[in-house]
Steps between C-alpha positions, in 0.01 A plus 500: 500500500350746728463467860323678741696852557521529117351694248105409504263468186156562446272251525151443442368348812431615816661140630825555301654748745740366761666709776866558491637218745876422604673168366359312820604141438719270307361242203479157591506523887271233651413601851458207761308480757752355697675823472786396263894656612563686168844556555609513144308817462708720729583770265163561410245511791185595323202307540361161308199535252228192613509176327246463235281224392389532177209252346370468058121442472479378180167575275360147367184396388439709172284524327291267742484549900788740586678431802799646665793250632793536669763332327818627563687645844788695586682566817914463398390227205259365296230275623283345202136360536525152397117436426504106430702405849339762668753666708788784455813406324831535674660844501722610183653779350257667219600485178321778234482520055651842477206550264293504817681775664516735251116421428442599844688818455308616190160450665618699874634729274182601318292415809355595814756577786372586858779548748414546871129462467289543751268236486374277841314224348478288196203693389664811496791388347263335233348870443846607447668251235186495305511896385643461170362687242451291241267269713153548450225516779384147434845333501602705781230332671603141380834527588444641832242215553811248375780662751253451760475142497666295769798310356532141564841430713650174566575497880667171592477444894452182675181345535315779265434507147609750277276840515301572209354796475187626355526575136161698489511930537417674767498812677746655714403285850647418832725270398729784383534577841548144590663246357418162402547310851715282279757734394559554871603102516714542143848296659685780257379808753717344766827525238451829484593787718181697640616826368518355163280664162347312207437576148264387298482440129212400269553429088332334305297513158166674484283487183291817520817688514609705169870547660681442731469612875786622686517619865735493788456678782713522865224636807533703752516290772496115464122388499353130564309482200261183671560175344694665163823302618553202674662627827340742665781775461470863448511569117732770371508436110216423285590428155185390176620369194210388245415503120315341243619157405826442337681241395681286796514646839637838479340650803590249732818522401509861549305456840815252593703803416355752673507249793943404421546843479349592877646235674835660373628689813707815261142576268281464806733763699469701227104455458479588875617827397365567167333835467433487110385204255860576333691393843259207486646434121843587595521271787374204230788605254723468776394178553540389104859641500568231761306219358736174409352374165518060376555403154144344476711174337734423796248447780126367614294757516233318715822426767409686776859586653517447904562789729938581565618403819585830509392817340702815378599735828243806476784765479590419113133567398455837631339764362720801433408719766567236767805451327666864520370460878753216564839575554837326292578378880188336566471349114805341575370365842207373284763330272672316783173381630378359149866320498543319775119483614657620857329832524720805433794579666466811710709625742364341840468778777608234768860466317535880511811595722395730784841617647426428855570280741273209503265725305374234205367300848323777594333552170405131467341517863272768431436364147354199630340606831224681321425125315509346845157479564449329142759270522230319725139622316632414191563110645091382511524343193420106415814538245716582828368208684673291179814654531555461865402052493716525146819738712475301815580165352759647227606636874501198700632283237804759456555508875503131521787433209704816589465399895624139406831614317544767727461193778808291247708791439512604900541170666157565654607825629154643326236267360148535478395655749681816483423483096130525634499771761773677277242499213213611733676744700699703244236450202211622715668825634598565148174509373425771794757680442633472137470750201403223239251236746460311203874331545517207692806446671639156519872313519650505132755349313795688557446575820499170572793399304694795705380345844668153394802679421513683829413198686794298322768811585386494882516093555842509351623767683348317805270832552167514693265543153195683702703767625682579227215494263340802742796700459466466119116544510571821693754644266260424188238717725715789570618487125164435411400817676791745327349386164146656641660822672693588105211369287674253354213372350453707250808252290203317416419720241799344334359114523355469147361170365809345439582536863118392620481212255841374554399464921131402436592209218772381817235516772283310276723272423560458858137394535496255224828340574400471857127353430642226255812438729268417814275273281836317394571471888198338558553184247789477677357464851228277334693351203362308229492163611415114276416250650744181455818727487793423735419885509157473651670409894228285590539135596283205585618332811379153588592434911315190520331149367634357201776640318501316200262638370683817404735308312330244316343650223624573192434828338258484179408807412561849629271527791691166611849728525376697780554201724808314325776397726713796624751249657333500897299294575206693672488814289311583159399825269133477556341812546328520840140372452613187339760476786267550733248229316769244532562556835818712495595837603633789320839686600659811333466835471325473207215291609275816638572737172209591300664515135193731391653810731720646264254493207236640658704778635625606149110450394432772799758740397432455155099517508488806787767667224272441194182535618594833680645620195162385340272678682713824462475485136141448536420848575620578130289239360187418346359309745266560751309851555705758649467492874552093471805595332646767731443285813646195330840714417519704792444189734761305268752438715262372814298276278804354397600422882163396613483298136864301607413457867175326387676281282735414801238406773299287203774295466618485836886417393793643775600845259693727702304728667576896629684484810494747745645617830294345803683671788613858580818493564850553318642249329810517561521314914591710762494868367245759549322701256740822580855405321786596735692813323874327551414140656853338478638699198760786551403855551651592156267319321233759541728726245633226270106435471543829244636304171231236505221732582625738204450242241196402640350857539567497107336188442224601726428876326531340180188206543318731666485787299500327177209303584343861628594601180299230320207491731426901493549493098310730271298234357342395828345849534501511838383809650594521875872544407798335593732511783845425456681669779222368760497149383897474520470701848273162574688289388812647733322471755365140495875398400560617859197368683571132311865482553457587859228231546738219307211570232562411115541853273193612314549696171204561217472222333411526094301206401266480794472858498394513126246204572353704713448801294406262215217347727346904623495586131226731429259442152267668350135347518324707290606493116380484183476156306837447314661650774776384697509548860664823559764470768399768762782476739563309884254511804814698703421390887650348773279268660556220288929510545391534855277195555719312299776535752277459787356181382847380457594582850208300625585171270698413796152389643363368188671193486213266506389713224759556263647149543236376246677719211730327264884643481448414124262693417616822654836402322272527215344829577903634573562394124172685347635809662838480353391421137246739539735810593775396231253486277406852539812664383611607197830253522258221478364571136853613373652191609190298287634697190824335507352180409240628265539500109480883414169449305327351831602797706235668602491896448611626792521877526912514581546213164356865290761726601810238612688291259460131602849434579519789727192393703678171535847626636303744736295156600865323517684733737175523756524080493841503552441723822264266609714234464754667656287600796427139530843368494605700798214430684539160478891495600698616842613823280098577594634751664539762278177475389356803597780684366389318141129559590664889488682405163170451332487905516841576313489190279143706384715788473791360315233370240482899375813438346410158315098629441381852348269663708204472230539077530486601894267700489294161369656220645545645883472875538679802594667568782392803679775748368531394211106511444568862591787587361317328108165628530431480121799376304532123446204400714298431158537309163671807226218391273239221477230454210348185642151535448431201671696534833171579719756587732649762312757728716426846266280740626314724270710776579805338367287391229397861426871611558568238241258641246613822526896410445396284205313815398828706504719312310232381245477923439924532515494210266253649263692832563809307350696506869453098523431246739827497663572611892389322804206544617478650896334259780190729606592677791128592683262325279169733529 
């Protein structure tokens, strides 16, 4: 195929010639207008061609009243006029005869090619495609006449009927310059991006021609050829496809292909660039040698197939000169990213060793002070307002349950209050200060597990806790702060997704064990209770009148049992208002419980759970128009709440409500806010402080950095950059201001932290129908971690507010969180294999490339680290759990030994030297001839390195030398 920069060929028209241009874009890049984060195409910065609408105006009417119609549209899929309902069909992927395609390639063959034309209105461009020499003057006339005539669209907005247009000539008028006012209000022109291009396609069967009528030209500059299409767009391809009447519908069919074949991103790069009508036929070869044919028995051909979830990554369909432009290193980038759906894995800048003292905190401070400014711009967004009413309670409700078992494992030495002003004091300067804003820094799991086991060590020892605990906090800081000054956190390169998914599946598990456990808690406070049970604790006492009549009738039925005889003479089993009607009075403990409490709380938790998961899903759906759906799942989570708390005050029944601090002041009596550095504990205790504080600086490096880790992944495409040295310099320094004000210790914490990414997500709005949303990245900002931790600080003051909001519903919310981070990662699905049949797996990826049993041992050994993890958590040998929180990093490494690096390479991934140190060898499959696998790992240049090897030893073998020898791995495929 030739491409501009080639060899050039005389043509006969003036429109045919096409300056030589540079390879300017990529096929199949939809630009957004909400300025989508390609971060995938790193290695290949060029430019994106515009998205392109293209429309079929289908001749009908012959031999009668001819009339153009549109019947057919194209953005990424097929859209088919469905005349008797009146309306569009749902998106599809096209399916073509072959017959039609290589109709179509006979007729542009012996046709009328204009490429770069320089026509500016539908007139013009009329004058053009009508020189053909074997049309005669009066025909020319006719047809012109006939292209003229304005088409009759089907525009489907609310309130209007569909636009019909005209189906009588005329001249060349105004309305070329302006549209019908209705195309303006088409509801399609808002799906597309404004710089987007149409093309427009006519076929259809004319009588008074003698043959058939080819033309397809490409102009100039995209033109708005008046009402020829039904969105006002600039046109940039014009393609007429007529003949005298055959049998079925041949030009339609070739119209359809000639409408499939420019909505394919690789032929319409190449048609950009076309300078000769033999690129224009090369580029439609290329397209046949990749056309998938169906046995016509095995399958409908009337099924219109629904658009993937997911469609081929661009890279495998480029044309060859893009290709030799992309480098082995950045194919296999490409290759990781089409794996694991993570983005590729390039070297981050910010985990780049610098030498110096302190020197990766000096890069990440003047990395993010030049975003400063838009880490507060970027904040005036409804979607932000969301996040911060959907944070703050996921906040408060944290706060709230770590504050109360921080309160039990202390003796009251912290409680509530402190969890509060910890929580607003450390998590708001964080957000200030920090590299990564987006964390949100709360009490975790561990760390609270470590403060029980410090607590139990001083109250045996007869210690002064408070004291003690500073001495430790201050040793974590000053350790804290070494890590900084030597860069230790470049290590993180070496936390792969074993490591991350083994710590997020326990934080998660955290969450859910924690939501369900507090629900359980509650039917204990407010059990279950049955009337007439010895159980109930509620009994009828009579103090006065007669007494016999307690005693003197016999029991008929049930009812009768609940006042039989008990043996005393003034006391019976009747429930209060029958006591009470009889003159008695109830005693117990029983007599005030509402038996309805516990049910309704697990209907709270359960219903705030559901529905938020619900509404989430609803964004996905089906349902509702578009904005209705992207409110309803980005205000999930707070529809959920205010949906629970209405429930609760229709009802009126005594559910637990959020309790909060009322009164500033410390809880535990008689200390100050400033903890005394020795109080009554020896002097020596300030160094012994040292072997507590080292485990905990481990356990404290290790959540925080791999939930940085997580957060600042590839896949969020975040573009403000991460800071790993600044936020652990943060964190070392609130672990110092807290433990000096008797404060709990703050650390990132995982699940809320993801929630809160989950609920800034960024989506495309503008797309083409069929289309997924595209994910565009996270509104990166400040302002919302910020507010969130002020609003939490001033909950101290909202009592009469918040007291209205039911504990089981935010125990509800706590659960959606968990499920919905565990059921993120890649553990998750692998563990669902285990109890799936083999024929109901579905075809993931790794299942290709990684014998079954092997996924399942891989999927073994990470559960059994979990389980582990667990284990120890749960027992007093908790602590050595950060040291096994550490393990997770050589138990990844010991796996090298048990896995090859290829089954690696797609169950986890490389580690950083060995990524390096096997750039090409064992990374892919040795050979694959899957035809099917749309995720197919071989590039064409191993393909064509394939060829040629095959090649060689076909000629050797004919030579008489054989077949035998290895064959070498390509070394620099090119």
């Amino acid at each position: 195929m030739q491409l501009p920069g080639q060899e050039e060929f005389e043509v006969s028209s003036a429109c045919e010639n096409v300056p030589t241009g540079e390879m300017d874009s990529v096929p199949g890049s939809d630009p957004s207008p909400d300025g989508p984060l390609d971060t995938g195409s790193r290695d290949l910065r060029v430019p994106k061609d515009p998205l392109l609408f293209i429309q079929l105006n289908e001749l009908l009417g012959w031999p009668q009243a001819l009339e153009w119609r549109e019947t057919g549209r194209w953005v990424l899929f097929e859209e088919k006029l469905e005349v008797g309902a009146g309306r569009w069909s749902a998106p599809h992927v096209p399916t073509l005869a072959l017959p039609s395609l290589q109709k179509l390639r006979s007729l542009l063959a012996k046709g009328l090619v204009l490429l770069d034309c320089p026509a500016q209105s539908l007139l013009e461009l009329v004058e053009q495609v009508t020189r053909v020499e074997w049309l005669s003057p009066e025909l020319r006339g006719q047809l012109k006449a006939l292209l003229l005539q304005t088409p009759q669209h089907l525009i489907q907005s609310t309130g209007t009927s569909p636009c019909q247009g005209s189906a009588q000539p005329r001249e060349a008028s105004h309305d070329e310059e302006a549209p019908l006012k209705k195309q303006h209000q088409n509801p399609l022109k808002r799906k597309l991006p404004p710089e987007a291009e149409a093309g427009a396609v006519l076929a259809g069967e004319l009588g008074f021609l003698a043959q058939p009528l080819g033309v397809f030209v490409r102009l100039q500059e995209p033109v708005v050829l008046g009402p020829l299409t039904e969105v006002p767009l600039p046109s940039r391809f014009f393609c007429l496809l007529l003949g005298p009447p055959t049998l079925g519908r041949s030009y339609r069919e070739m119209g359809r292909a000639v409408a499939v074949l420019l909505s394919d991103p690789q032929f319409q790069w190449s048609v950009r660039r076309a300078s000769t009508p033999h690129d224009l036929l090369a580029a439609l070869d290329a397209f046949l040698k990749e056309v998938t044919v169906l046995p016509p028995g095995r399958w409908d051909p009337t099924a219109r197939i629904p658009p993937p979830k997911r469609l081929p990554a661009e890279h495998k369909r480029l044309p060859s000169q893009l290709r030799e432009a992309k480098s082995p290193s950045a194919q296999r980038g490409a290759l990781a990213e089409d794996r694991h759906g993570r983005g590729p894995h390039i070297p981050n800048p910010e985990l780049q060793r610098t030498g110096r003292l302190f020197g990766g905190l000096v890069q990440d401070v003047c990395r993010k002070a030049s975003w400063y400014p838009s880490d507060f711009s970027d904040a005036l967004h409804p979607q932000c307002f969301s996040a911060v009413l959907y944070i703050y309670l996921a906040t408060v409700t944290n706060a709230i349950t770590f504050g109360g078992l921080l309160g039990e494992a202390t003796d009251g030495a912290q409680g509530l209050l402190e969890s509060f002003l910890g929580t607003a004091v450390a998590g708001a300067a964080f957000c200030l200060m920090a590299g990564q804003p987006l964390t949100i820094l709360s009490s975790t799991g561990p760390v609270l597990v470590f403060e029980r086991l410090l607590f139990s060590f001083s109250r045996d020892h007869s210690l002064d806790y408070l004291p003690f605990r500073l001495w430790v906090g201050i040793w974590v800081a000053t350790f804290c702060l070494v890590l900084v000054a030597t860069e230790a956190s470049v290590l993180v390169r070496y936390f792969t997704r074993f490591t991350e998914e083994g710590f997020c599946a326990l934080i998660s598990l955290i969450f859910i064990y924690d939501a369900v456990g507090k629900m359980l808690n509650l039917t204990r406070a407010y059990p279950i209770q049955r009337p007439g049970s010895p159980a109930y604790g509620c009994l009828c006492q009579y103090l006065g009148g007669n007494e016999s009549q307690w005693t003197s009738t016999k029991p008929k039925d049930r009812d009768d049992i609940l006042s039989m005889d008990l043996g005393l003479v003034n006391a019976s089993l009747l429930p209060p208002p029958e006591c009470a009607r009889r003159g008695g009075h109830s005693r117990g403990p029983g007599c005030d419980m509402v038996p309805d409490i516990a049910f309704f709380s697990i209907l709270l938790f359960l219903i705030s759970f559901l529905f938020a998961t619900a509404l989430k899903h609803v964004k996905t759906s089906r349902f509702f128009p578009s904005v209705v759906r992207k409110v309803l799942g980005d205000f999930s989570s707070v529809l959920a709440i205010l949906l629970g708390c209405g429930l609760d005050a229709y009802l009126g029944l005594a559910t637990p409500k959020l309790m909060v601090p009322r009164e500033f002041k410390p809880t535990l009596p008689g200390r100050g806010w400033l903890v005394s550095p020795f109080g009554t504990n020896p002097w020596w205790l300030s160094v012994a402080a040292v072997l507590p504080a080292l485990l905990l600086s481990i356990l404290i490096f290790m959540d925080q950095q791999i939930t940085a880790v997580i957060l600042n992944h590839a896949k969020y495409r975040l573009q403000k950059g991460a800071g790993f040295h600044l936020d652990l310099f943060c964190v070392a320094v609130l672990m110092l201001l807290t433990s000096a004000l008797g404060l709990p210790w703050y650390v990132s914490a995982t699940v809320i932290s993801l929630a809160h990414m989950d609920s800034l997500r960024r989506e495309s709005r503008a797309r083409a129908p069929g289309e997924a949303p595209s994910f565009l990245g996270i509104r990166e900002q400040r302002l919302t971690g910020l507010v969130v931790f002020i609003l939490t600080g001033t909950s101290i003051f909202l009592a009469p507010v918040l007291k209205y909001i039911p504990m089981p519903v935010l125990y509800g919310i706590f659960l959606y969180m968990g499920v919905g981070a565990i059921s993120s990662i890649q553990l998750t699905k692998r563990v669902q294999l285990l109890l799936m049949p083999a024929k109901h797996q579905p075809d993931l990826l790794l299942l290709r490339h990684v014998p079954l049993s092997r996924v399942h041992l891989f999927t073994a050994i990470q559960l059994a680290c979990l389980g582990l993890l667990w284990i120890i958590k749960s027992t007093p040998a908790a602590i050595i759990f950060p040291l096994m929180l550490l393990g997770l990093v050589g138990i990844r490494k010991a796996l090298e030994w048990v896995f090859s690096p290829r089954e690696l390479f797609w169950l986890d991934e490389l580690m950083s030297e060995k990524e390096r140190s096997i750039p090409e060898k064992g990374l892919e499959p040795e050979y694959s001839f899957s035809g099917s696998d749309s995720e197919d790992v071989f590039t064409p240049e191993v393909v064509l390195w394939f060829n040629c090897q095959m090649l060689s030893h076909l000629e050797n073998w004919n030579s008489g030398a054989g077949l035998e020898g290895s064959w070498p791995r390509p070394q620099s495929p090119s």
